[in-house]
N, C-alpha and C positions, 0 to 999 in steps of 0.2 A: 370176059365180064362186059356187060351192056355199059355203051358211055353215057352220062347225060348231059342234058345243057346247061353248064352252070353258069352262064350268062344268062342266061332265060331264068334258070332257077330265080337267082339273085332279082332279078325285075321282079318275078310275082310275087316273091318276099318283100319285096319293099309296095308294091301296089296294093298288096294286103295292109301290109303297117296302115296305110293312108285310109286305110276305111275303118271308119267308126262301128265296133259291134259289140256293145257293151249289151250281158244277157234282158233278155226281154225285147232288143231293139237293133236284131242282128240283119237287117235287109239290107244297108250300104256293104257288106261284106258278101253276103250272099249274091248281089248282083254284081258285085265284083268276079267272083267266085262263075258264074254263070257267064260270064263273059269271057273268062281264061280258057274256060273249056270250049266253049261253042264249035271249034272247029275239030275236035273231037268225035268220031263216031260212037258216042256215049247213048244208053238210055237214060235218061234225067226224068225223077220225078219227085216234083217239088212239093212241100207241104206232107211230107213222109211220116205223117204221123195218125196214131188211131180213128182220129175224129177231124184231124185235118187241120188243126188251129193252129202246128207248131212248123215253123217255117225248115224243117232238116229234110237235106236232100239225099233221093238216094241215084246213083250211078252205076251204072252195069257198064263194062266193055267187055262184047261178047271174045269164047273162045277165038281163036286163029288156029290155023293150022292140024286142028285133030287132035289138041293137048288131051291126055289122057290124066293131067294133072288135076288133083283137085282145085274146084273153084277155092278162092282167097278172096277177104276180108282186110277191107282198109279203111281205116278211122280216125275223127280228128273232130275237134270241135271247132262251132264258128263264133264264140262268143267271147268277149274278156272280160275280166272281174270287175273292170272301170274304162271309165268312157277314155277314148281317145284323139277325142278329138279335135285339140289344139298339139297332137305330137308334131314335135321334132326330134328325130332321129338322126343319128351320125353314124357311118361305119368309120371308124379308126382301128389301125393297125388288126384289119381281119374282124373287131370288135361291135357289134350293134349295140349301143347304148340310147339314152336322151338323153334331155337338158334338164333330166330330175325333175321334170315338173308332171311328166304322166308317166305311167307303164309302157315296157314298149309291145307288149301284149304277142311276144313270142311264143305264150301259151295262151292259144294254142296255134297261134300263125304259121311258127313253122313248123307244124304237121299239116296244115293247111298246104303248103306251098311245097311240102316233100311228095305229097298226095299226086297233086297235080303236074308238079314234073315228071314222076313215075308214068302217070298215064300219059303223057305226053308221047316222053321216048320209047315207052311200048310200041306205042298207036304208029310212030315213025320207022322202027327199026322192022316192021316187018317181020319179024321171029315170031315162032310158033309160041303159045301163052293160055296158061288155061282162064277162065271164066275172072273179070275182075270186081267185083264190088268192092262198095265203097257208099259210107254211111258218114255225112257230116249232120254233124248233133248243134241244136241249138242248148242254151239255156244249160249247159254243163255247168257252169262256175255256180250256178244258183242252185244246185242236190241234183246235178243230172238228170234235170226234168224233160229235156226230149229225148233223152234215152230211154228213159221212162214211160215215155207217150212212141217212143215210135214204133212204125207200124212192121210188124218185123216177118210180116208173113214177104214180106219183099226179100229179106234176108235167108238163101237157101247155104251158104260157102258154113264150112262145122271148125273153119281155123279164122282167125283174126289176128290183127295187127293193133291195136289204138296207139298212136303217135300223140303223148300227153304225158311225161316225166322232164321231170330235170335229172341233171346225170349225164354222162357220155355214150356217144351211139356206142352199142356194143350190151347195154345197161338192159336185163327185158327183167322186167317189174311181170311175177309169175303168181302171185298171192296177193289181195286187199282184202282189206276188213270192213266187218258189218258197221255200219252207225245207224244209233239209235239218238232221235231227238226228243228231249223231253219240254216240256213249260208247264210252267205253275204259274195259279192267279191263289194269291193271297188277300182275303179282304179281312181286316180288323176294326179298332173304334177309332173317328175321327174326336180330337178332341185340340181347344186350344193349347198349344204349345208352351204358352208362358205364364198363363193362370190356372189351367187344371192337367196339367199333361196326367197325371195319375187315373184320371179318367178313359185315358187312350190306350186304345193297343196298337204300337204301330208296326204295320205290314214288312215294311224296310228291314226293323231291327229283328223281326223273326226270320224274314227271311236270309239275312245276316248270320244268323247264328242258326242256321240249317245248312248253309255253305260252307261255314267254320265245321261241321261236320261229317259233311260226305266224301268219299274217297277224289281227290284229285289231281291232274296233271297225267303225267305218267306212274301208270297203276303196277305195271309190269310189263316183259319185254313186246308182248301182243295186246296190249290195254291202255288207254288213255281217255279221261274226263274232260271235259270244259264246260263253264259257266262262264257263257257269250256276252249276254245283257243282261241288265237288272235295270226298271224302268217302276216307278211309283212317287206318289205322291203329290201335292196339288202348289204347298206353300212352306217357305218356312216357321210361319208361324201355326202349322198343323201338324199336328200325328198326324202318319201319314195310314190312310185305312185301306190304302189299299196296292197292289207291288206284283208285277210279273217279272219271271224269271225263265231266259231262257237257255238252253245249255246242249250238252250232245254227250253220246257215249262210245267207244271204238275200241271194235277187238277184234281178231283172227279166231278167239270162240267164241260160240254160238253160246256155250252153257253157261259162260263168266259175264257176257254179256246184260244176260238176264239177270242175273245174280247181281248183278250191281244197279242193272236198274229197278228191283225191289229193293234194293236195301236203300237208295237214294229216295225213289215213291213213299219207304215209311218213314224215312226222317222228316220230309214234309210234311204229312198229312197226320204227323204226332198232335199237328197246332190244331186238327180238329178235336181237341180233350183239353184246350188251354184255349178257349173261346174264340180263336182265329177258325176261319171258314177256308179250306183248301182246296184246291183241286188242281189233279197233277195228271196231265196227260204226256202218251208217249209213242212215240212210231218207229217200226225201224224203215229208214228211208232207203240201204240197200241193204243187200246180202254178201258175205264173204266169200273169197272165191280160192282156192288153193290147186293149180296145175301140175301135173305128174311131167316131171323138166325130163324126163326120158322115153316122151314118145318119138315117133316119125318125127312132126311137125317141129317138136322144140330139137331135134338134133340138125334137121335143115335150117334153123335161125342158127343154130349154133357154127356148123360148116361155113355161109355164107360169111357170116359176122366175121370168122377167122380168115377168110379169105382175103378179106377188105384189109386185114392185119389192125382191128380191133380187139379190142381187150373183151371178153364174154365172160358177164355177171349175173346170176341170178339173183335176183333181191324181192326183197317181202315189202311191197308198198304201203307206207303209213297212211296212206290217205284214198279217199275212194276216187272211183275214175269209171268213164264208159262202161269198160272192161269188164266192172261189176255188174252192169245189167244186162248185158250180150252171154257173158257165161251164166247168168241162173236164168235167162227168160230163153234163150237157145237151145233149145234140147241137145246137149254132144257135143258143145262147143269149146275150142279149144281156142280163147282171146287173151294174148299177152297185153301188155304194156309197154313199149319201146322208150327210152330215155333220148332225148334230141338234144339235149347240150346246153338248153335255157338254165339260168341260175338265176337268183333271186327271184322267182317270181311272184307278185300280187305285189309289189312295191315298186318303185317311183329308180331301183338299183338295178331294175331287172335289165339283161345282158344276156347275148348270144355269140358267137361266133358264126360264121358264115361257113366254116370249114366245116362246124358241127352238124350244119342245115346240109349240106353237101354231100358229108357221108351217110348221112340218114338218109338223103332221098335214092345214095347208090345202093345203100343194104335193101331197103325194101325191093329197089329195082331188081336186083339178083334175086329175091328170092319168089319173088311173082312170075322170073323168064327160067326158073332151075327148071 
């Protein structure tokens, strides 16, 4: 089994932490990132997206040695959910925390820093290795918008990796579900509050009592609703005439999916028959993705993983990720999801272990040198 450097590791993990790359304003990371690699015999092409506006880069390290293996896929994002840039981080006892007052934005740092170790000690040991790409995504935490946008004719490898779960290395997240976002703009009567309210129809209370009846939360074991925001009206001494609503829909099917989002479209747009004016749009922002855990590909994650004397779980991921746009825009692509050890994430708790960061960057290692 290839060693790595986990003194090295460790630095780019933490020189990452130090850069600020909250989505939309990920360049201090990315020239972080550009910099780690530089001595790399990489192809790097920056700005890897359709039209060019989105800053994900892509990376090639060519074959070695006559590998006859198929090329692989390596993924990670470069953005986090919030800004970070008054962290202080601690490691204690093996532990990566803060001081509670930001994220420590291990999602998705370190798939970032497991990414770039891997190609490190490739690039170092000299072994024979097939074709390696590698696709960091801006703008993931915001609907996976450079995944979205990127430009994927760059992307020839039919297997992938995305480094983006919480869970213990070992964890490969094999299914994610569709979401569908909806909003509604409700306009009613404005009227004053304390002398004619009878005169009003307010937007608020209808919309109110449209959410009192749509299916919500967890719908069942592949389905779940949310109503994000609700934003109207002007004063309190007004009806309020007018109220957007925004919310989402998630399922591993396709046909229940839709199914709920009519039945939530006509509960809204009933207020257009009770003098409210509605309008309820809706998108599905990805597609769902379900991988067959018994081909080639998933029995070699599976060997290596065991090798390392981790625990190998297939799990059904609640929530979308790269992954989902690599397997429906990739014709034959086979993209797992790897779990890297982060817990708590998108909060001010979120934690890692360093040991987690370590084995993830040895399993990928192993299985890009099989």
């Amino acid at each position: 089994m290839m060693k790595i450097n986990k003194e090295r590791l460790q630095s780019t993990f933490e020189k990452l932490l130090t850069a600020n790359g909250i989505s939309g304003n990920e360049d201090e990371t990315i020239n972080v990132v550009l910099d780690l690699i530089k001595d790399i015999p990489l192809f790097v092409k920056e700005n890897a997206s359709i039209d060019e506006t989105k800053r994900n880069l892509f990376l090639k390290l060519e074959n070695r040695g006559g590998s006859k293996t198929p090329s692989i896929l390596l993924s990670a994002h470069l953005d986090t959910v919030e800004s970070t840039e008054k962290i202080k981080y601690q490691l204690k006892n093996g532990k990566y925390t803060t001081d509670g007052n930001t994220i420590l934005g291990s999602d998705d740092k370190a798939g970032v820093a497991a990414i770039i170790e891997c190609l490190m000690s490739i690039h170092e040991s000299n072994k024979p290795h097939p074709e390696i790409q590698v696709a960091f995504t801006v703008e993931e935490e915001v609907g996976l918008v450079g995944a979205y946008n990127y430009d994927f004719s760059l992307i020839t490898s039919k297997r992938g990796i995305v480094i983006d779960s919480d869970g213990k290395p070992g964890t490969i997240m094999y299914a994610g579900p569709s979401q569908y976002l909806f909003d509604v703009d409700i306009t009613g009567v404005s009227a004053h509050a304390g002398m004619t309210p009878e005169n009003g129809k307010s937007a608020i209370l209808y919309a109110s009592q449209c959410i009192s009846k749509i299916p919500f939360g967890r719908i069942d074991h592949e389905t779940t609703t949310n109503v994000g925001t609700i934003k109207g009206g002007k004063a309190n001494n007004i009806v309020a005439d007018k109220c957007h609503v925004d919310g989402e829909i998630r399922s591993h099917n396709h046909v229940k999916i839709n199914l709920i989002n009519d039945q939530i479209k006509s509960i809204f747009l009933d207020g257009n028959k009770t003098g409210f004016k509605v309008e309820y749009k809706s998108i599905e922002k990805y597609s769902a993705f379900e991988l067959n855990t018994k081909t080639e590909f998933m029995m070699l994650l599976t060997s290596q993983a065991k090798k390392l004397n981790l625990d190998v779980h297939f799990k059904v991921c609640g929530g979308g990720c790269d992954a989902n746009i690599f397997n429906n825009r990739i014709k034959n692509m086979e993209c797992v999801n790897f779990a890297c050890g982060m817990t708590d994430v998108h909060t001010h708790k979120e934690s890692i272990y360093l040991s987690d960061i370590e084995k993830i960057t040895e399993l990928i290692t192993s299985i890009c040198t099989k």
